[in-house]
C-alpha positions as CSV (number, residue, x, y, z in Angstrom):
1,X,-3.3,12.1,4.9
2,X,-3.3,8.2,4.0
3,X,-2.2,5.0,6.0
4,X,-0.8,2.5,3.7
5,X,0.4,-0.5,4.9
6,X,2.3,-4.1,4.3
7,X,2.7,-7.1,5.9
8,X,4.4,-10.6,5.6
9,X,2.9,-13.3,7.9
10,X,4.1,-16.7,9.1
11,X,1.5,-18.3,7.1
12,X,3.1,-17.9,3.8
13,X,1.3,-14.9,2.5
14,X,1.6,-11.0,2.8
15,X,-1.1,-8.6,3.4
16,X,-1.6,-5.0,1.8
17,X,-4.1,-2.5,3.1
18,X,-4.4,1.1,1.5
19,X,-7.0,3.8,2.6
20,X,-9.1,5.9,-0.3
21,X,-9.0,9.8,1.3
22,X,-7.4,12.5,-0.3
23,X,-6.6,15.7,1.0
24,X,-5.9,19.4,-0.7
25,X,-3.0,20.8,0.8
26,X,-4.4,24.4,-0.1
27,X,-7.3,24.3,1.1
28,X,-7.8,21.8,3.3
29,X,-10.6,19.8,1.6
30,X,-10.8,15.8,1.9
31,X,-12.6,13.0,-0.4
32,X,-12.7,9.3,0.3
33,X,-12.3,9.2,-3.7
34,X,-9.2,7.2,-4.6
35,X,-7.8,3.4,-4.7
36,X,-4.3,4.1,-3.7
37,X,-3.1,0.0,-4.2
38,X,-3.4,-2.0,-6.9
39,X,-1.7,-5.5,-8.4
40,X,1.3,-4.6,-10.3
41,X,3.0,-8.0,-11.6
42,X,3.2,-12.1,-10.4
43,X,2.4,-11.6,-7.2
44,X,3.2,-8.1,-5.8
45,X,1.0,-5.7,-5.0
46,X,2.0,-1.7,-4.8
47,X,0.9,1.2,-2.7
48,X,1.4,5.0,-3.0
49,X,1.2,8.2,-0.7
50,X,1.9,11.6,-1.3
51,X,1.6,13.6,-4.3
52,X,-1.4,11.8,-6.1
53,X,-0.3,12.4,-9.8
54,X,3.5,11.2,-9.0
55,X,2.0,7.9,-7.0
56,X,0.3,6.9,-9.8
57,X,3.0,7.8,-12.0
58,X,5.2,5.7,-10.0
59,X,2.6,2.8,-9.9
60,X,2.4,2.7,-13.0
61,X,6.1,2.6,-13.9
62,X,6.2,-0.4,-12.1
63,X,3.4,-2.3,-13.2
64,X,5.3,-1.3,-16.7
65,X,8.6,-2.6,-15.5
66,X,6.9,-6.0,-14.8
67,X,4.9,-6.2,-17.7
68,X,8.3,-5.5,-20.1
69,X,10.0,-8.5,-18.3
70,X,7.6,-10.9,-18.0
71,X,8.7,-14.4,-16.3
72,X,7.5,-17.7,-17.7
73,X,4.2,-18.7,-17.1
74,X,5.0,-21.3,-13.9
75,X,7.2,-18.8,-12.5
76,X,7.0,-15.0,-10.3
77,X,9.0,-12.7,-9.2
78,X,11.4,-12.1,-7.0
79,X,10.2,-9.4,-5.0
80,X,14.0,-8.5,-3.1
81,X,15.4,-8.3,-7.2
82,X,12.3,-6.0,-8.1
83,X,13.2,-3.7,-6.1
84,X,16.6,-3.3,-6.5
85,X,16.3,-2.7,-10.0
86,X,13.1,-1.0,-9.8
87,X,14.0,1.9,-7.7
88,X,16.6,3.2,-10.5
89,X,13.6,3.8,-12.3
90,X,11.4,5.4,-9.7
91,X,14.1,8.0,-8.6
92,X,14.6,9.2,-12.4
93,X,10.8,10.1,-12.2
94,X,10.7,11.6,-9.2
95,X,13.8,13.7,-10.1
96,X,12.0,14.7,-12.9
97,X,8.9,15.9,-11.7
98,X,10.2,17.7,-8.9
99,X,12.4,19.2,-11.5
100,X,9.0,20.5,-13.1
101,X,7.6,21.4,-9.8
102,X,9.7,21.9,-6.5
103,X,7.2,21.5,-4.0
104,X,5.7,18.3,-5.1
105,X,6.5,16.7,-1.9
106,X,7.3,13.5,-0.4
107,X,6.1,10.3,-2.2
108,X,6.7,7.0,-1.2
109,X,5.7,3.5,-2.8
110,X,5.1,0.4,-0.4
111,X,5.2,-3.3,-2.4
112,X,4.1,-6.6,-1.1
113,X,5.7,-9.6,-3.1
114,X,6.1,-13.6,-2.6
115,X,8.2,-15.7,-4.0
116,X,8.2,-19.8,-3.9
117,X,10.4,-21.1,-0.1
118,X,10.2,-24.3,0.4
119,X,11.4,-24.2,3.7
120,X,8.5,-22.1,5.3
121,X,5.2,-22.6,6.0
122,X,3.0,-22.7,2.9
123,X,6.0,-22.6,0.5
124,X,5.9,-18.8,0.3
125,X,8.7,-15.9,1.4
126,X,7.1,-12.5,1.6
127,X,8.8,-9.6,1.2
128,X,7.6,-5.9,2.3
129,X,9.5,-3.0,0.7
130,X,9.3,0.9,1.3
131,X,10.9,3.2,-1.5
132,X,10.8,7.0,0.2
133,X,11.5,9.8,-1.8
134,X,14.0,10.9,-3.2
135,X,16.4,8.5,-3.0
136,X,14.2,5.5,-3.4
137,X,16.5,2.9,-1.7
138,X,14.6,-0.5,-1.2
139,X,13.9,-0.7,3.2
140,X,12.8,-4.3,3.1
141,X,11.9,-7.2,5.6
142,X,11.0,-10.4,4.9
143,X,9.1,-13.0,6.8
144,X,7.6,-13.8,9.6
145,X,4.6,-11.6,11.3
146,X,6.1,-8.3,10.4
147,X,4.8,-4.5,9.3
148,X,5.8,-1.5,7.3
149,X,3.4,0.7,6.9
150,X,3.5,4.8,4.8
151,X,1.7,7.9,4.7
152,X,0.9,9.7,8.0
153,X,-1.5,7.7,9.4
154,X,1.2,6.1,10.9
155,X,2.4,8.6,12.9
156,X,-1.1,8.1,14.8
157,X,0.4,6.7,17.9
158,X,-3.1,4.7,19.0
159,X,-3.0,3.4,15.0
160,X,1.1,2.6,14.7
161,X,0.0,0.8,17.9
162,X,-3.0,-1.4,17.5
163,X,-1.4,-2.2,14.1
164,X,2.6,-3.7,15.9
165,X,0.2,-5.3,18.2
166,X,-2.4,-7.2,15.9
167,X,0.9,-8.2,13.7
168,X,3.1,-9.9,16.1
169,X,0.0,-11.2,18.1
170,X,2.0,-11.7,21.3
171,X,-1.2,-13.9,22.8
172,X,-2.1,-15.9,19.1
173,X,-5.1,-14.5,19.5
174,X,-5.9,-13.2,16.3
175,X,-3.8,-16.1,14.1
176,X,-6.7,-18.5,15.5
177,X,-8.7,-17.1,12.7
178,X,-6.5,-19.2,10.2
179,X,-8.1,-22.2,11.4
180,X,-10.0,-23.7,9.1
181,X,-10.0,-20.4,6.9
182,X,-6.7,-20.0,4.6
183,X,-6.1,-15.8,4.5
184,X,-8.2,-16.2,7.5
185,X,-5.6,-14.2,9.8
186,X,-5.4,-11.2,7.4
187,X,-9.2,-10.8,7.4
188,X,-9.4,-10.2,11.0
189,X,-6.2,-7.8,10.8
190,X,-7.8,-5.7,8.3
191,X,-11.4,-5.6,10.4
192,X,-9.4,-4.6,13.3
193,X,-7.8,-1.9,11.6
194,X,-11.0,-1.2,10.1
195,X,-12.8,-1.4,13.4
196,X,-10.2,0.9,15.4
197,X,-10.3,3.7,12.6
198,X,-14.2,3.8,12.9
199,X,-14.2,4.0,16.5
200,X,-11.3,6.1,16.9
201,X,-11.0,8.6,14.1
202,X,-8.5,11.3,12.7
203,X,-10.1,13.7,10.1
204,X,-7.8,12.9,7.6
205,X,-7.6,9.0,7.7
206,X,-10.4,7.5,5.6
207,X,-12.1,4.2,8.0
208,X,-12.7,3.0,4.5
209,X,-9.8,0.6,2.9
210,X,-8.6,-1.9,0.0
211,X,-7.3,-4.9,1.3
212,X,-5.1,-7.6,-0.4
213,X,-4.0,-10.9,0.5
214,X,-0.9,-11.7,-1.8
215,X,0.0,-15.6,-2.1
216,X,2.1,-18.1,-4.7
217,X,-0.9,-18.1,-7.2
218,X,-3.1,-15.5,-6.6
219,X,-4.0,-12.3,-5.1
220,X,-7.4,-11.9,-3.7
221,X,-8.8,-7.9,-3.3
222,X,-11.9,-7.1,-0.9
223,X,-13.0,-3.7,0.5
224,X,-14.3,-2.4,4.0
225,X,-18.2,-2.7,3.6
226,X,-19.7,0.5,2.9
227,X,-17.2,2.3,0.9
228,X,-18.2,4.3,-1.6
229,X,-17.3,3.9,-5.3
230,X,-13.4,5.2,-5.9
231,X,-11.2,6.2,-8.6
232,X,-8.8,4.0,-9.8
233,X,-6.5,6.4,-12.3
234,X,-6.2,10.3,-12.6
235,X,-8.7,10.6,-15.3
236,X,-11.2,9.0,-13.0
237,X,-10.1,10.9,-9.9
238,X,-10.7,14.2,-12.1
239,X,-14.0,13.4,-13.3
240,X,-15.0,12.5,-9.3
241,X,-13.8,15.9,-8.3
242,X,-14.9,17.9,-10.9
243,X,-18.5,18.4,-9.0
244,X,-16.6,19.5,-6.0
245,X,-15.3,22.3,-7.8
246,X,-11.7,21.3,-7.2
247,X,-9.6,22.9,-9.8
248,X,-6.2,22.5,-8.2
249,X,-4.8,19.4,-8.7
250,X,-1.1,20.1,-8.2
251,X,-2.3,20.3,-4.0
252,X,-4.0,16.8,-4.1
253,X,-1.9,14.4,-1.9
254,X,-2.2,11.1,-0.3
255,X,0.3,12.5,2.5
256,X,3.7,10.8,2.7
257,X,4.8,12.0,6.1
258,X,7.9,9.3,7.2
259,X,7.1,6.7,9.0
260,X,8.0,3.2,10.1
């Protein structure tokens, strides 16, 4: 089970924040072992859940995608382009290694991308994109405070939630922490979410998380205090395991249950 999750904000920037737990559909057995986000090209940031060995697969195909068409030096992407061309790509692999295994199971990607707007605040449109398996079709929004977020922590209703309600801020309560402090308002949404995992837990969501903020220029990374050290590829997630006596890798999933 995994809670991955995206967010543009009215600010100018977008916000990605990806749990580490993995779980073994056979028998049950969890880790908090694995960074499931990561930078992928000028300025996005992807996400996975479900099948581990496909999400990175699928990461990785993008961050190759990007890195084939590089744009000039004072330019970025165009996160809504991305992903229509993108997803051609990420279907063919999926197709493919559910052709090789049939119960590989849902996998979905999450991206968070900005691209230059003069016209809003901070100069920068973000743009939040789910691709679910198998078809892969881009499900984007763009702008303003808004949320998708993957993986079956979302189908927590107290989580799906907290999160709607820290995002659109009905009271601009939380967006005070912008004052003064530029990413300011994404820090306190990922301590809340932090916060109401800890004090509210599901077995299978890990209260530990990555957290991005993605702007024109830069993305910045941080982590929940006290989480342990994580894999970043399979080779690493392997050699974490391998004390555990996990020997079945084809049941290692960051689940991908459908969710909005």
């Amino acid at each position: 089970m995994t809670w991955v999750i995206g967010a543009s904000t009215v600010f100018g920037y977008g916000i990605v924040i990806s749990d580490i737990r993995v779980t073994n559909e056979a028998t049950g057995q969890r880790w908090d072992v694995l960074q499931k986000a990561f930078p992928v090209g000028k300025f996005i940031v992807g996400g996975f859940t479900g099948n581990v060995s496909v999400g990175l697969k699928l990461l990785d195909s993008l961050k190759q995608f990007l890195k084939d068409t590089q744009p000039e030096q004072d330019e970025c992407w165009e996160p809504e382009w991305v992903a229509d061309e993108w997803c051609h790509q990420a279907r063919n692999i999926f197709a493919s290694e559910e052709n090789r295994n049939p119960n590989v199971g849902d996998t979905h990607i999450l991206t968070v991308g900005i691209s230059p707007d003069e016209s809003t605040f901070g100069n920068g449109k973000v743009c939040v994109t789910a691709f679910r398996s198998p078809s892969f079709d881009p499900e984007t929004v763009v702008g303003g405070n808004r949320a998708i977020s993957v993986g079956s922590g979302s189908q927590v209703e107290r989580y799906r939630e907290s999160l709607e309600y820290l995002i659109s801020d009905p009271n601009l309560i939380y967006m005070q922490g912008e004052i003064g402090n530029t990413g300011g308002f994404a820090g306190v949404v990922a301590n809340m979410i932090h916060r109401d995992v800890t004090l509210h837990p599901v077995e299978s969501v890990s209260p530990h998380a990555h957290f991005f903020v993605i702007r024109l220029g830069q993305i910045q990374e941080q982590r929940t205090e006290g989480m342990p050290n994580v894999a970043t590829n399979w080779n690493e997630l392997l050699q974490e395991l391998t004390p555990t006596g996990q020997t079945d890798t084809s049941a290692l999933v960051a689940d991908a249950t459908r969710s909005r």
